[in-house]
C-alpha positions in Angstrom: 7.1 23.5 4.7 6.1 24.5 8.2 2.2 24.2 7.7 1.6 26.1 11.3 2.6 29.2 9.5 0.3 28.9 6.4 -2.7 29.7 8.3 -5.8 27.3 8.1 -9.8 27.8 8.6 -10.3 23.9 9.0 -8.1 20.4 8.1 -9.6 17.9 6.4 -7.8 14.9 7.3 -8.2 12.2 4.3 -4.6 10.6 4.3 -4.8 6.7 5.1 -3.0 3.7 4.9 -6.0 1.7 3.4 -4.9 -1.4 2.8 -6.6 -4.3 5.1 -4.1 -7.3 4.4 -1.2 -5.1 4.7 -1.6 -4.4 8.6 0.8 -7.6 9.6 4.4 -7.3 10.3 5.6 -4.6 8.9 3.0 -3.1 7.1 1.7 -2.7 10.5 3.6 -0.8 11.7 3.6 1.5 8.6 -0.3 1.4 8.8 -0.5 2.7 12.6 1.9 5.1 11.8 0.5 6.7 8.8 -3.4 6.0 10.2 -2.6 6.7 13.8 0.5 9.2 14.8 -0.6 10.8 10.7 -3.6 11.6 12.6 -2.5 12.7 16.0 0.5 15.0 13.7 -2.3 16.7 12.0 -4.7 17.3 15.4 -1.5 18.9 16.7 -1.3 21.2 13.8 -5.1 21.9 14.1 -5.0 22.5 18.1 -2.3 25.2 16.7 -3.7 27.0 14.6 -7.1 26.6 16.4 -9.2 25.1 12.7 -11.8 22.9 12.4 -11.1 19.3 11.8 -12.8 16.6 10.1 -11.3 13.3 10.3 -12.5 11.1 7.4 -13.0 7.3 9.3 -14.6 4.3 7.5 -18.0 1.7 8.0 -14.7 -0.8 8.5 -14.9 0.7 12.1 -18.5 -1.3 12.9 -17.0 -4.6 11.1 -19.8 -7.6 10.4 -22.7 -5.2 11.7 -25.0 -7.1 13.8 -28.2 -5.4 12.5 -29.4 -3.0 10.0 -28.7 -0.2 9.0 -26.0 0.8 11.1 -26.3 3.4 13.4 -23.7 5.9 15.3 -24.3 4.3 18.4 -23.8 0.4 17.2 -20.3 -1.0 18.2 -16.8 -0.7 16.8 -15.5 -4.0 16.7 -13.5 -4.3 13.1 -12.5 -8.1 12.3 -8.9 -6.4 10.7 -6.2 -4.4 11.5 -7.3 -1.1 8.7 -10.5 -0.8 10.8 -8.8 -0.8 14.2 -6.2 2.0 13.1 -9.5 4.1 12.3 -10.6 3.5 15.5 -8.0 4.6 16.8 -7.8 7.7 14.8 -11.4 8.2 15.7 -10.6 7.8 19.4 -7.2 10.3 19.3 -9.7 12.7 17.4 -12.1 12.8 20.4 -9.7 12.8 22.9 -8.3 16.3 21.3 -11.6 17.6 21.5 -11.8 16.8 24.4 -8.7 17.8 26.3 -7.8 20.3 23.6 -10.7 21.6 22.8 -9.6 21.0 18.7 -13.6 21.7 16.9 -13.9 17.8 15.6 -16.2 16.2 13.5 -15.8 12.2 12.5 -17.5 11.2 9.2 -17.8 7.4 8.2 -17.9 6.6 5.0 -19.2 4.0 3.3 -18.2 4.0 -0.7 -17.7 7.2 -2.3 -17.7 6.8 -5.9 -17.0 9.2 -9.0 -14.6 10.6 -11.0 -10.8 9.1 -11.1 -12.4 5.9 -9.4 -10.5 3.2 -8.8 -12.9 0.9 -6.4 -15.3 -1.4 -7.5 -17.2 1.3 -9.3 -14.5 2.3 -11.2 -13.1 -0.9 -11.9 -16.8 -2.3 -13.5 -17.3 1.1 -15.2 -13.9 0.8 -17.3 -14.5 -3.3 -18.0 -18.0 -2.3 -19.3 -16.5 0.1 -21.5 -14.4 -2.0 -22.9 -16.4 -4.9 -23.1 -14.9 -6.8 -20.7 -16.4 -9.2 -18.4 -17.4 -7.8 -15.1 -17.0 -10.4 -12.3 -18.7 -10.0 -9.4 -17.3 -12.6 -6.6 -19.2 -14.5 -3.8 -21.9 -15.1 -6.0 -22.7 -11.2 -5.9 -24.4 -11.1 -2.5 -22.7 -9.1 -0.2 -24.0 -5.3 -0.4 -22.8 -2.1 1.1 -24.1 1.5 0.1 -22.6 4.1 -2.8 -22.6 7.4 -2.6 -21.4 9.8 -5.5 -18.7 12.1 -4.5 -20.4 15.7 -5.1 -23.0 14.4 -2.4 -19.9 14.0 0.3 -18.4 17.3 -0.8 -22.1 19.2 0.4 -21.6 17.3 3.6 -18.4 18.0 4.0 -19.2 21.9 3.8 -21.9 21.2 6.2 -19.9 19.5 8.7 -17.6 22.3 8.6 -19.8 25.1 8.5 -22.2 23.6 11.4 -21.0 24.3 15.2 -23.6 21.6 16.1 -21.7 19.2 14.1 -18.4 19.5 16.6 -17.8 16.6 18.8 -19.6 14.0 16.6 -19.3 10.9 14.5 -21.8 10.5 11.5 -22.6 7.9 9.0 -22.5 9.2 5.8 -24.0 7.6 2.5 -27.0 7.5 0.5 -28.8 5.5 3.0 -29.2 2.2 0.2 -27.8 -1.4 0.4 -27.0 -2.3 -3.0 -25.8 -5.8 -3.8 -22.3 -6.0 -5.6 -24.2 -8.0 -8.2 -26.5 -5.2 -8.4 -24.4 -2.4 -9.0 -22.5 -4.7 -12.0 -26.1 -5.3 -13.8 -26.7 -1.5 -13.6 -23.5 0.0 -14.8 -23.8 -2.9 -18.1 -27.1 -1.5 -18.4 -26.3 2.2 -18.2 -23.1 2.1 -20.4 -24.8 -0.4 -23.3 -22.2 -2.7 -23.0 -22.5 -6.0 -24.3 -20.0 -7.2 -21.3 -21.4 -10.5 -19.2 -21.3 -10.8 -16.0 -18.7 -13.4 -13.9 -20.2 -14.0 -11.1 -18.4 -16.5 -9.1 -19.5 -19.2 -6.7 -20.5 -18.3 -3.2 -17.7 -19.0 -0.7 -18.9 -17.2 2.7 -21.5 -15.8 4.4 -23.3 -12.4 2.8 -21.7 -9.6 4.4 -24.3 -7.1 4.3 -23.9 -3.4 5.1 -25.7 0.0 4.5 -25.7 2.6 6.8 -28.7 4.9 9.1 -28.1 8.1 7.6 -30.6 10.0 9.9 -28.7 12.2 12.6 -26.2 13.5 9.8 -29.7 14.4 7.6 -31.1 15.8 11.2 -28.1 17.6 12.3 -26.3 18.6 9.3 -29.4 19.3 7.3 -27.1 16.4 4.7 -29.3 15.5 1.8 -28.1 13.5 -1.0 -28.8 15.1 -4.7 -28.2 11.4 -6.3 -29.7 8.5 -6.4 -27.5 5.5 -7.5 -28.3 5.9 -10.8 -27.6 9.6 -11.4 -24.8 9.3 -9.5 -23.0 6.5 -12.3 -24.1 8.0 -15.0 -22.2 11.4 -14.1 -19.2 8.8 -13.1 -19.7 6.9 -16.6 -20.0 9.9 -18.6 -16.4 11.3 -17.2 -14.6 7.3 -17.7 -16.2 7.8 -21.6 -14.3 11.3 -22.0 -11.1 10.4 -19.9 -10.9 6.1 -20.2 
């Protein structure tokens, strides 16, 4: 299919090769090519057709983050190859904006959860209902932030329907570090599952990571409609109906 002729208002560029420990030898090379040149292919085809592009990037682009929360302006400096090819997919992204004049808009995402989940949300959602042990690992202290995926659709529709959001990078989340250990306690809770909780011996340092959410509330007028809690329940009532 030759997508030029189809005709697009915008591109939403969610395609990835997400796999961290795949990016040696040839994994790679499969990783730039689907995370990189994947990204440059699809600029091309918005530079084209002269549509809005939003190029969903990752918190994996800041790394270990020195302080917190993270902000737009902290450095990229990944500690793996995934985060480096977003970089770089980040940095082709600008440099059609700039040169090109393609409308972009980066969003980094921290951990979308909901429906069809297959992260860590997902993963302790289905154990609880089944009664399975949930095992949380490095003794349950390293955090990050969840957000449930209805809240990234409205800033998605923001992004593309705001001119001021061209030619920026936002973090987007809920804005809340919650601890791994955490989020297994309240999914148990929440379900009534009578599942324990593994959680296994400490073996590195906290990594600890929630995000500033500020400029994309300030610019995009983004505001998140659930909390944590809301947000599993909705995910835990779909696993019930389709687990």
């Amino acid at each position: 299919m030759n997508l030029s002729k189809e005709g697009f208002d915008a591109i939403i560029h969610l395609a990835a090769y997400p796999n961290p420990r795949s990016f040696t030898n040839a994994g790679a090379l499969k990783g730039l090519d689907v995370n990189v040149v994947g990204t440059i292919n699809m600029l091309e085809l918005a530079r084209v057709l002269n549509a809005r592009f939003l190029l969903y990037s990752t918190s994996n682009v800041y790394g270990k983050p020195a302080k917190l929360p993270v902000t737009e302006d902290d450095p990229l400096r990944p500690f793996e190859g995934y985060g480096w090819s977003k970089v770089a997919a980040e940095a082709v992204s600008m440099s059609y904006h700039v040169v090109h004049g393609v409308p972009v808009t980066i969003f980094r995402l921290w951990k979308p959860y909901g429906p069809y989940d297959n992260g860590v949300v997902g993963i302790f959602i289905a154990r609880a209902l089944r009664g399975e042990d949930l095992v949380v690992n490095n003794g349950g202290v390293d955090t990050t932030d969840f957000l449930y995926v209805e809240d990234l659709c409205d800033a998605t529709e923001l992004a593309l329907r705001k001119d001021e959001a061209v030619g920026q990078a936002f973090n987007i989340g809920l804005g809340v570090e919650t601890s791994i250990l955490d989020l297994a306690k309240i999914i148990v809770k929440l379900v009534g599952s009578n599942s324990k909780i593994n959680v296994q011996p400490k073996t590195a340092e906290p990594f600890r990571s929630y995000p500033d959410v500020s400029k994309a509330m300030r610019i995009l007028g983004f505001k998140p409609k659930y909390d944590l809690v809301s947000g599993l329940r909705a995910t835990i009532d779909w696993f019930r109906r389709n687990l």
